[in-house]
C-alpha positions in Angstrom: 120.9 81.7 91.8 118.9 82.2 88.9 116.9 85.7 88.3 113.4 83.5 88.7 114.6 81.9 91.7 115.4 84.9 93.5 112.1 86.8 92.3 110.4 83.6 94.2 112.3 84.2 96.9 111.3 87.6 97.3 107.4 86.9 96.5 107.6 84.8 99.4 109.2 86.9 102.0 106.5 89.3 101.0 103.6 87.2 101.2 104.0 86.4 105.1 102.9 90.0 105.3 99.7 90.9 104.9 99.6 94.7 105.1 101.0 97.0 102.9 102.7 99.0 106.0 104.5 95.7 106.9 106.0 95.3 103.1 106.4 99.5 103.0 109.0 98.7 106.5 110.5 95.6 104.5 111.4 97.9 101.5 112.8 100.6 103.9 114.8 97.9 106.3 116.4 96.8 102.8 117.3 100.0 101.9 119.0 100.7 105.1 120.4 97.4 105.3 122.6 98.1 101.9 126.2 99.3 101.9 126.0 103.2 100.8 126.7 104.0 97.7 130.2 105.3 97.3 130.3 109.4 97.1 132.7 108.8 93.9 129.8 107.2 92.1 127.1 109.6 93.0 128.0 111.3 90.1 125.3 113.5 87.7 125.8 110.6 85.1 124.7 107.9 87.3 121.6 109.8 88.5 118.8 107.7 86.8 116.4 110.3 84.6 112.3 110.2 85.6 112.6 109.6 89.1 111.3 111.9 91.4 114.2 111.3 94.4 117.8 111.2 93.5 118.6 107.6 92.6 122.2 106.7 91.7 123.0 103.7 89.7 126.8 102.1 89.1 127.0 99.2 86.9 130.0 97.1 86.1 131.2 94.3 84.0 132.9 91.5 86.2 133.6 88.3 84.7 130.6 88.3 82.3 128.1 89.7 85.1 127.0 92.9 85.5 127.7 94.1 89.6 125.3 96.9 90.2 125.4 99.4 93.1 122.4 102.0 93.8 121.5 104.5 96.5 118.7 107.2 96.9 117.5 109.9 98.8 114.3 108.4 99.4 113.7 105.7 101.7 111.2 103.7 100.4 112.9 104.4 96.7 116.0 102.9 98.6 114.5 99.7 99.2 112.7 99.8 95.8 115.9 100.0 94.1 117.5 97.2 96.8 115.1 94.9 95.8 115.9 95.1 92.2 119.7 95.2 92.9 119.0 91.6 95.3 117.4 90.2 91.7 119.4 91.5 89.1 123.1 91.7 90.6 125.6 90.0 89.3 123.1 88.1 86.6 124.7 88.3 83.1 123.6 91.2 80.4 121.7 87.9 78.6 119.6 87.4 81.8 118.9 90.6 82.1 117.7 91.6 78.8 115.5 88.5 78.9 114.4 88.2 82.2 110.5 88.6 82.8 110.1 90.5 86.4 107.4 89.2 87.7 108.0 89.9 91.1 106.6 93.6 91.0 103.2 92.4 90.3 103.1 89.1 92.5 103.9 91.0 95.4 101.8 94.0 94.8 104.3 96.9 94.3 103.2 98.3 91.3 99.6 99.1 92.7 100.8 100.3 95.8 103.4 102.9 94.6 102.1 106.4 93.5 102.2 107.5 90.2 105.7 109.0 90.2 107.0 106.0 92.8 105.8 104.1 89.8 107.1 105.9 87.2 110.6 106.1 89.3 110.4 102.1 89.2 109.6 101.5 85.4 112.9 104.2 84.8 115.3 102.0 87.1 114.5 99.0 85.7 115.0 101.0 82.0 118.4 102.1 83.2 119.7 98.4 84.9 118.0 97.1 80.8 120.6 99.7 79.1 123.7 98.7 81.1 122.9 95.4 80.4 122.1 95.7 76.4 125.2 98.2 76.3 127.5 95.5 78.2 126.0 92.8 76.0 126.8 95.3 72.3 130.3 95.7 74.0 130.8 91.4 74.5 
């Protein structure tokens, strides 16, 4: 699946809710619902910088796409960082660099995070952009 397809996917599992609570219990049930991260990986280099929770991202190149796994300490983070995994996993570095996420402000999240929830957001999506330039540079 394409990066847009799966983003439309998502905006429409989060429109057959109408309150905020609802989609806060969707992010968390996502979280929980991903594999842990293994302990090898949560490493002090894969702890992603400006996020107020510890959030751990591995990236990988794997026949041309980029396998990402995350985990944090935070359950709502955990399901922020699940839903971005769901859209940009295995996508190639191209994709990635060029993909326009859409999602975050069709479904609402960015004005229903805090500040720092927001700021934690913005620096994941940063980190998941400089594996994928860096895999891209290394092609």
């Amino acid at each position: 699946m394409t990066i847009n397809e799966i983003q439309d996917e998502v905006i429409e599992e989060f429109s057959e809710l109408d309150d905020w609570m609802d989609r806060y219990q969707l992010l968390i049930d996502m979280g929980n619902d991903e594999e842990p991260l293994p302990e090898k990986y949560k490493t002090e280099s894969n702890l992603i910088d400006g996020c107020q929770s510890r959030v751990w991202l591995q990236a990988d190149l794997v026949d041309g796409r980029i396998r990402f796994r995350a985990e944090s300490d935070a359950l709502i983070v955990k399901g922020i960082v699940t839903l971005l995994l769901r859209i940009l996993d295995n996508q190639t570095p191209k994709d990635i660099l060029s993909a326009d996420l859409y999602f975050i402000d069709k479904i609402g999240l960015r004005e229903h995070l805090s500040p720092t929830r927001s700021n934690g957001l913005l620096a994941m999506l940063k980190q998941m952009r400089m594996y994928a330039l860096a895999f891209s540079a290394k092609a």
